[in-house]
C-alpha positions in Angstrom: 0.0 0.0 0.0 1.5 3.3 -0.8 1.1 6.3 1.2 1.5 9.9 0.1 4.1 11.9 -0.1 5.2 14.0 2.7 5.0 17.8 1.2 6.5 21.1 2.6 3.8 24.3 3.1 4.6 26.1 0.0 6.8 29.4 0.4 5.0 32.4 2.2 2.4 30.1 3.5 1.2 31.4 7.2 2.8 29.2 9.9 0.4 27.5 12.5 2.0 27.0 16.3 1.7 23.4 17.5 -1.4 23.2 19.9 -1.1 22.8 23.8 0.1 19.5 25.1 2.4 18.8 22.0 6.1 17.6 22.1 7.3 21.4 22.5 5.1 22.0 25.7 7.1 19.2 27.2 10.1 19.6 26.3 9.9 23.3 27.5 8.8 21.8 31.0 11.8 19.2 30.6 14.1 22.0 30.1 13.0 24.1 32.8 13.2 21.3 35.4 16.9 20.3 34.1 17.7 24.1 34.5 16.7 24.7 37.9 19.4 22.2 39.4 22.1 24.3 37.1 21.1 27.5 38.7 20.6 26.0 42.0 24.7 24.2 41.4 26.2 27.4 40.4 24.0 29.3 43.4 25.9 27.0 45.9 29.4 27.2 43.8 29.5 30.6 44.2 28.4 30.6 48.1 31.3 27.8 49.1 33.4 30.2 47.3 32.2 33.2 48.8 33.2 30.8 52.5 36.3 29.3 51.3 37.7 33.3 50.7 36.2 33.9 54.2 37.7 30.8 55.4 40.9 31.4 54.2 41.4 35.0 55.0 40.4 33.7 58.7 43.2 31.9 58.7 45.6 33.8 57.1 45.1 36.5 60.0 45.7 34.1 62.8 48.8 32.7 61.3 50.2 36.2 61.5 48.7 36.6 64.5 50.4 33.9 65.8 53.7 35.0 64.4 53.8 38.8 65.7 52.6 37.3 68.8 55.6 35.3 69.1 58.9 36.8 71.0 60.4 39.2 68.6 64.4 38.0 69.4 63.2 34.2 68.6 60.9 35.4 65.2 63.3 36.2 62.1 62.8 40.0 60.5 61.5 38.2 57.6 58.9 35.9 58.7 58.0 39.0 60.8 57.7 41.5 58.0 55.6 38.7 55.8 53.1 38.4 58.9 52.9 42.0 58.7 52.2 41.9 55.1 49.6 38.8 55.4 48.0 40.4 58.1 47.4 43.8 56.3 46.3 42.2 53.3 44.0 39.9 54.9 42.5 42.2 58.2 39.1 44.8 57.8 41.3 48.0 57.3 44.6 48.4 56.1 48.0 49.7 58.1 49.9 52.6 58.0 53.0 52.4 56.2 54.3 53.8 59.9 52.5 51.6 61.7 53.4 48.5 59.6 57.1 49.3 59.4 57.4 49.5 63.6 55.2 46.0 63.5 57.8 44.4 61.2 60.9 46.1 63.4 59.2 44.7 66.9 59.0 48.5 67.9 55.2 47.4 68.4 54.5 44.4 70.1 50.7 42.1 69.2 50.0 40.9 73.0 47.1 38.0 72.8 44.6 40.5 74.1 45.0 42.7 71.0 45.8 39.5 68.9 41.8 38.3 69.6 40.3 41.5 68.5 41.8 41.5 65.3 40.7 38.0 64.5 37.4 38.9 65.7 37.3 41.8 63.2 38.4 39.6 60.9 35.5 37.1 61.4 32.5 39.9 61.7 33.9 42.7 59.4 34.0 44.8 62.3 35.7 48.4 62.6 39.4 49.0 63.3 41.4 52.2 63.4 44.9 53.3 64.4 45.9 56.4 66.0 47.9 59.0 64.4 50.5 58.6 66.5 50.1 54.7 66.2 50.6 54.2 70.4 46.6 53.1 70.4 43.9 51.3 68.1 40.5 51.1 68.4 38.1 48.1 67.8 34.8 47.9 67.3 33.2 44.6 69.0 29.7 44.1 68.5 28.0 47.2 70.5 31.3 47.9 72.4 34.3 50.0 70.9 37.6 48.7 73.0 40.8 51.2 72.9 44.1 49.0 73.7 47.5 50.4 74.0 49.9 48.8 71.1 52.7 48.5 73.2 51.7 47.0 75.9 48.3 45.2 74.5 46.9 46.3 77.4 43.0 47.4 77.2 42.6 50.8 78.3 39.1 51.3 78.2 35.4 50.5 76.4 33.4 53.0 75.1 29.4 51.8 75.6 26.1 53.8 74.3 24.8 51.8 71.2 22.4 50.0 71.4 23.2 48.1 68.3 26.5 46.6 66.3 29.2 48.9 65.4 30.2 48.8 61.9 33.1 51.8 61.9 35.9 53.6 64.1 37.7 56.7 63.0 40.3 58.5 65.0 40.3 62.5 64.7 43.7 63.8 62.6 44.7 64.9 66.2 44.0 61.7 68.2 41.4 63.3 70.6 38.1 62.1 69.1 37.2 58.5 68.5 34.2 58.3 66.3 32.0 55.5 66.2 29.0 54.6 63.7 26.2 52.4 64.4 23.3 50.1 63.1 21.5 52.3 65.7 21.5 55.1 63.2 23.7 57.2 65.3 27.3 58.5 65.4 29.1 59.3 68.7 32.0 60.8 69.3 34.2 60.1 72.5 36.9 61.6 73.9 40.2 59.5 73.1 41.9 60.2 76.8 38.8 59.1 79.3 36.6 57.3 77.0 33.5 60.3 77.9 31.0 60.6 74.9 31.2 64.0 73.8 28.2 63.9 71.7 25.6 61.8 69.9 24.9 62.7 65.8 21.7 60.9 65.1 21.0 59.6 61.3 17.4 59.7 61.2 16.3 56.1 60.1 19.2 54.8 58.3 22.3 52.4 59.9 25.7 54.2 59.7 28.3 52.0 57.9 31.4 54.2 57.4 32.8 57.3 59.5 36.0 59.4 58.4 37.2 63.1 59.4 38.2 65.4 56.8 42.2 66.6 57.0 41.5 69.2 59.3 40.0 67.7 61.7 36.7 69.9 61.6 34.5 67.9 59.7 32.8 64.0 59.9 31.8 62.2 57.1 29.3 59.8 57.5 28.0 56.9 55.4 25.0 55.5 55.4 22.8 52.8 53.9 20.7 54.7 52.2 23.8 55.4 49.9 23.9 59.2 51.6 27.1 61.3 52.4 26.5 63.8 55.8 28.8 66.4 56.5 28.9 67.2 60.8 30.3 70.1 62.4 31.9 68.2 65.1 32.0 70.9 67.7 28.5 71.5 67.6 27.2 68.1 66.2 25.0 70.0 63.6 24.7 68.4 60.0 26.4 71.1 57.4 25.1 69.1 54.5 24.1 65.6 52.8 24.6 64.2 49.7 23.6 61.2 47.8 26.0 59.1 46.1 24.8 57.8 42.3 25.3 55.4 40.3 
């Protein structure tokens, strides 16, 4: 029995989509379900990457830790000056060629006390700042900002107010002010020498996530997450102006 032959529409001829339920509809919903465990692969991939680098920087921070902890006559000038360089590549801020040059020489010592704050930073992203003339540092720890002495790694006092997690420390360009931004939506300053709050600059509704004085020392710049720059008249705590960053 012969059967027709198969013939193709004719050029130009209108082209009718295959009605619901056909081979395409499944194969669409085939495709979709293979995708989802792709994305979901790569999703992950990029997470256990994103905790290896955490991982990993973790650990690079308390192997130099470990190493400027160490005593100074027993601890080569190399391997000294490479903990140095791991630790300032791998720690929340970076050092001051000053202060990393006395690190490396043993002029400043990294007692255990000071040792465990900069691991904690490095864990929680936490604020850290040195003072100008590199004899204190400042560490924000959760709600608490500690101030220890870099010589002696002794802690020399906590500064307490927020009421939520500290995200950044700045020290004024003359040491006296420590500033301190907050989830709390607040800035304070405190006086470097006895740890008194000087004043309180409040953010309206929005968490503070990065502090910094301007080079004379008059000025504090604020960042906040609503993407905003505010200028403060530190002597009087008003707000000069506010800006907002774009794209």
């Amino acid at each position: 029995m012969s059967t027709a032959p198969e013939t193709s529409p004719p050029s130009g001829a209108p082209q009718t989509s295959p009605p619901p339920g056909t081979d395409w509809e499944r194969l669409a919903r085939i495709s979709s379900l293979i995708a989802i465990p792709i994305v979901l692969a790569v999703i992950g991939a990029l997470i256990q990457e994103a905790v290896s680098r955490s991982t990993v920087s973790r650990d690079y921070v308390q192997l130099a830790v470990s190493i400027l902890t160490a005593d100074k006559d027993k601890t080569p000038a190399e391997l000294r000056g490479w903990a140095v360089d791991l630790l300032d590549e791998n720690s929340p801020v970076r050092f001051s060629k000053d202060v990393a040059d006395r690190l490396k020489g043993g002029e400043i010592e990294l007692p255990g006390s000071l040792a465990a704050a900069l691991a904690s930073t490095a864990n929680g992203g936490a604020g850290m700042a040195i003072s100008p003339d590199a004899k204190t540092v400042a560490i924000a720890q959760t709600k608490v900002v500690g101030i220890w002495d870099l010589k002696s790694g002794r802690q020399l006092m906590s500064l307490q107010g927020h009421t939520d997690d500290v995200t950044c420390v700045a020290f004024s360009p003359d040491g006296v002010i420590v500033a301190s931004g907050s989830k709390d939506n607040t800035v304070r300053l405190w006086d470097s020498a006895t740890g008194r709050e000087r004043t309180v600059l409040r953010n309206g509704t929005e968490g503070v996530i990065g502090v910094a004085f301007t080079p004379d020392g008059h000025l504090l710049l604020t960042h906040s997450l609503d993407g905003t720059i505010a200028y403060w008249d530190i002597v009087n705590g008003s707000l000069v102006r506010k800006v907002e960053l774009r794209q």
